[in-house]
C-alpha positions as CSV (number, residue, x, y, z in Angstrom):
1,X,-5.1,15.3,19.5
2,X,-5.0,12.9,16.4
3,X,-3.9,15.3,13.2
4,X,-6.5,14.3,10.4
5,X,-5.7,13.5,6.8
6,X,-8.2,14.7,4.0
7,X,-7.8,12.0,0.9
8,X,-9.3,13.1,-2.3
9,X,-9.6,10.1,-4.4
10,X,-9.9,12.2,-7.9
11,X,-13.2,11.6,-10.3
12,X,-16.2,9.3,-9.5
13,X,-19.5,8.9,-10.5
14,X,-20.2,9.9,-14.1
15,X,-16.6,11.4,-14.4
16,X,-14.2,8.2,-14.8
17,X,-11.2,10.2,-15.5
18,X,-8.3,9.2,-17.6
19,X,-9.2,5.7,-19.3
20,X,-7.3,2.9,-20.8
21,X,-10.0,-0.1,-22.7
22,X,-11.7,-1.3,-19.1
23,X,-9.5,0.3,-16.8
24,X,-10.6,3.5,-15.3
25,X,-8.9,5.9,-13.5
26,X,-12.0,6.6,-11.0
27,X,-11.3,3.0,-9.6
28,X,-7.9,3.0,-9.4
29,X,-7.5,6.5,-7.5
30,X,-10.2,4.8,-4.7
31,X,-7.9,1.7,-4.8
32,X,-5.0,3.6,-4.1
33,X,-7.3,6.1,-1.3
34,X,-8.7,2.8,0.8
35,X,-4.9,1.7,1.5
36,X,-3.7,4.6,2.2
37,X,-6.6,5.4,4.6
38,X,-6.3,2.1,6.5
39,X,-2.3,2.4,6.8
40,X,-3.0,6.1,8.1
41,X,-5.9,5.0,10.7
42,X,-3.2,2.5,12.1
43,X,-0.9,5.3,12.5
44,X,-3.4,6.9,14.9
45,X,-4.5,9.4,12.0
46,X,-8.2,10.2,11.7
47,X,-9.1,10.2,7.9
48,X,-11.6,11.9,5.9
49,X,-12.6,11.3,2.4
50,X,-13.8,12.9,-0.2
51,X,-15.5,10.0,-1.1
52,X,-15.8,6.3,-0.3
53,X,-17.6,5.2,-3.2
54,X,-18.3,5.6,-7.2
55,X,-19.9,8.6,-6.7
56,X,-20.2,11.9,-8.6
57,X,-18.4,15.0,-6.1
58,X,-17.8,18.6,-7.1
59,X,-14.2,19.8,-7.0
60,X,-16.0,22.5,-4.4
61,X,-17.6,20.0,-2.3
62,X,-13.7,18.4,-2.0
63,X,-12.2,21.4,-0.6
64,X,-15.2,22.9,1.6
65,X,-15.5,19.6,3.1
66,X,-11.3,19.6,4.0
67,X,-11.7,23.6,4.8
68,X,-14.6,22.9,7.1
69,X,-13.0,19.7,8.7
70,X,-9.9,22.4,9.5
71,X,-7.2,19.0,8.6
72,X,-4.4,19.5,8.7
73,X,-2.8,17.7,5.3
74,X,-5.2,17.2,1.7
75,X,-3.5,14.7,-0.1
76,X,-5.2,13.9,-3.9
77,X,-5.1,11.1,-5.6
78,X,-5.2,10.5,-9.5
79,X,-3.1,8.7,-12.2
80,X,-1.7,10.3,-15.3
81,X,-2.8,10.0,-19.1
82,X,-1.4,10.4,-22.2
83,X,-1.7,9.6,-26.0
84,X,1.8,8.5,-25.9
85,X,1.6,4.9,-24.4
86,X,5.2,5.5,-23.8
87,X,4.9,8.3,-21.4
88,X,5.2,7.1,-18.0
89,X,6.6,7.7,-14.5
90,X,5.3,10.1,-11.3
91,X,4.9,13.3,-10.4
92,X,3.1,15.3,-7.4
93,X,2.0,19.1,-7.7
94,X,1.8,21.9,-5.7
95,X,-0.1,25.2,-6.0
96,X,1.4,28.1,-8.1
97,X,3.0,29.3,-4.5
98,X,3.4,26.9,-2.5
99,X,3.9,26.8,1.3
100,X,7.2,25.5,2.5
101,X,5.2,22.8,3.9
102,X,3.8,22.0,0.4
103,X,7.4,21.8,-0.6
104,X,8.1,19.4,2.0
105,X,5.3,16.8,2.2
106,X,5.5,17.3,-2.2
107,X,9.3,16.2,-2.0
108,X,8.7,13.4,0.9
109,X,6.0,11.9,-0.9
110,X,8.2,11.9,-4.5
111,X,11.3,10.6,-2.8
112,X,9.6,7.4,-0.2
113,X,7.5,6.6,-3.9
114,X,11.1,6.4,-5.8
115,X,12.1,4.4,-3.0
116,X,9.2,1.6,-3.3
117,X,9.9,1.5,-7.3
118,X,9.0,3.9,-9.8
119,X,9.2,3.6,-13.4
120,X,10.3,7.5,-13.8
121,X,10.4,10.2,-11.4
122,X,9.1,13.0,-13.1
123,X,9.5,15.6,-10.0
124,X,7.8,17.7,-7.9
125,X,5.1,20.5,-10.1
126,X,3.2,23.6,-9.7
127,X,0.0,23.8,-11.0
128,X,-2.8,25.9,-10.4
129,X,-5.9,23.4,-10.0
130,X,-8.7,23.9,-7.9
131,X,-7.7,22.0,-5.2
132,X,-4.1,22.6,-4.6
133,X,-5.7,26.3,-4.8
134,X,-8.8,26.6,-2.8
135,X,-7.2,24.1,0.3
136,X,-6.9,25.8,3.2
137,X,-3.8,23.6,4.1
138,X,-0.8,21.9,3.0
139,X,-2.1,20.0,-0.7
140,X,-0.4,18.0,-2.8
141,X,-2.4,16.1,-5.9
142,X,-0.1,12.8,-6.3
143,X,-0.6,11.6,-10.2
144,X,1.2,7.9,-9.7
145,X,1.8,6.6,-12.9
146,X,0.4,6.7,-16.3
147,X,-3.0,5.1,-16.8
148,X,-1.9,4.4,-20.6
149,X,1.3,3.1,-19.9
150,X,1.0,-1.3,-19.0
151,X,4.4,-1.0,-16.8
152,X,3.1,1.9,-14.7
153,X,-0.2,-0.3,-14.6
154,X,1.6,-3.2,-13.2
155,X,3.8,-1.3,-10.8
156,X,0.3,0.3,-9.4
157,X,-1.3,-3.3,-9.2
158,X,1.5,-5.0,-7.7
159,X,3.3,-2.5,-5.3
160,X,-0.1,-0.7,-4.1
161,X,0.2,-1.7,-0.7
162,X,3.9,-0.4,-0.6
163,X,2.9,2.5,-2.1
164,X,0.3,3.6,0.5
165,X,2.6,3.0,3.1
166,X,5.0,5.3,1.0
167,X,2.5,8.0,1.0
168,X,1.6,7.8,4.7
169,X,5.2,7.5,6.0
170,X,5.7,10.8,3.8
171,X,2.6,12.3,5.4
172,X,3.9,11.3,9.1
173,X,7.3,13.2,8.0
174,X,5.9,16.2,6.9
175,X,4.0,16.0,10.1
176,X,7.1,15.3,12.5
177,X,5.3,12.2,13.5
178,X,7.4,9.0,14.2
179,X,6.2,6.5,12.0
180,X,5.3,3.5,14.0
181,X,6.5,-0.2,12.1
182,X,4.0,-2.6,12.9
183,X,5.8,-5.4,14.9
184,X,6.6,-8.3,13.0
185,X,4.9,-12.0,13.8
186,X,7.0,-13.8,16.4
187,X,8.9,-17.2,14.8
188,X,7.2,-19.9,15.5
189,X,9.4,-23.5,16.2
190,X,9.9,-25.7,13.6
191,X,10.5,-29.7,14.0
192,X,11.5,-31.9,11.5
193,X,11.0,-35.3,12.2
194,X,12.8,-38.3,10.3
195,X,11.6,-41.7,10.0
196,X,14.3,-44.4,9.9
197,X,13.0,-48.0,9.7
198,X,10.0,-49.9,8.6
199,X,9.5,-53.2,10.0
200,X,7.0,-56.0,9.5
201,X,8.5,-58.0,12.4
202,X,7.3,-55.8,16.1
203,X,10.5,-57.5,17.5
204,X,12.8,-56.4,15.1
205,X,11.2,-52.6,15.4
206,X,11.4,-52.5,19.2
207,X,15.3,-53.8,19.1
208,X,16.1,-51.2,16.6
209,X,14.5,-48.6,19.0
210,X,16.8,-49.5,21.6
211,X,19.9,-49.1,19.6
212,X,18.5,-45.9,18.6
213,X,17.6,-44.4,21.7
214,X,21.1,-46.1,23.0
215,X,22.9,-43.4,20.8
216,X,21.0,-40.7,22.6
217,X,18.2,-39.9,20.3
218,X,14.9,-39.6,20.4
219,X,13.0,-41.9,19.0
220,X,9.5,-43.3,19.4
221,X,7.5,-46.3,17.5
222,X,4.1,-46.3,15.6
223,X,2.0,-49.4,14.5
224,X,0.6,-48.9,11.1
225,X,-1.9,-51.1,9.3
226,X,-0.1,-52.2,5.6
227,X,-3.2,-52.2,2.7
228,X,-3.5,-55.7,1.6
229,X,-2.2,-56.8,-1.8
230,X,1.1,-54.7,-0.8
């Protein structure tokens, strides 16, 4: 049976999270939960998520829906904030006690994260929030990057797709699940073909042809019309 994967894209709706000018935090954590959900499905994962949209949900609704669904990992998503536009860098948390297994699927996603290209790895946390607490199973809450910080901003916009695949090659460790590389395209021939020759006289072009294919080339001849006034 298919282990399923409970992504909580953090805030929504009328609660945007952290916020830097334009750039909301709200958008960025669904960003972040769509990639990580389609990388997951093609790992044979089902996925659940807290939501799919801009839309407001109750930190409750989060974890009934994830107790209820009985899955087997919740993985949160959020970015960090701070007055500071100097702080920066990652961190994932885990409940004041965590399980082993928080341990574990905490330090897989920190280290495959630092692998992709972090700007600071701030380490793996405790923190009592609500749904690291009220999760019935392994939870982490990933804050990936500082929302105020324009590096961290630019490493999120540019290495998102790396990132996801971070996250669910973390989740399919933590799992003991092979993770599955998706077969790259096979290389398609290439010819280059060289023109040698231009000739206004057909005799002179057909000779030349000979004494080319004569050296054990291939060669071949085309007629083209010359514009007038050339």
């Amino acid at each position: 049976m298919a282990k399923t994967i409970f992504l909580d894209p953090g805030h929504g709706g009328r609660d945007p999270g952290a916020v830097n000018g334009t750039r909301l935090e709200k958008n960025d954590n669904l960003r972040l939960a769509n990639a990580v959900r389609r990388n997951l499905q093609k790992q044979g994962f089902t996925v659940i998520m807290s939501r799919e949209s801009d839309i407001d949900v109750t930190l409750a609704q989060r974890t009934n829906r994830a107790n209820a669904a009985n899955a087997d990992l919740f993985i949160s998503l959020h970015r960090n904030a701070f007055t500071n536009a100097n702080a920066n860098g990652t961190e994932v948390w885990v409940f004041t006690r965590p399980t082993a297994a928080e341990l574990g699927l905490a330090g897989e996603i920190m280290e495959r994260l630092a692998q992709v290209g972090i700007q600071s790895n701030r380490g793996v946390k405790m923190g009592n929030y609500h749904v690291l607490r009220e999760s019935r199973m392994p939870a982490v809450l990933v804050e990936l990057g500082f929302i105020t910080n324009a590096w961290d901003n630019e490493l999120f916009d540019n290495k998102l797709e790396e990132y996801s695949v971070a996250i669910v090659k973390a989740a399919c460790a933590a799992l003991g699940i092979e993770f599955r590389e998706e077969p790259k395209p096979e290389p398609r021939d290439v010819m280059y073909r060289i023109q040698v020759g231009a000739f206004r006289v057909r005799e002179n072009a057909e000779n030349f042809l000979r004494t080319v294919r004569g050296m054990g080339l291939e060669a071949f001849m085309i007629a083209s019309e010359t514009p007038r006034g050339e």
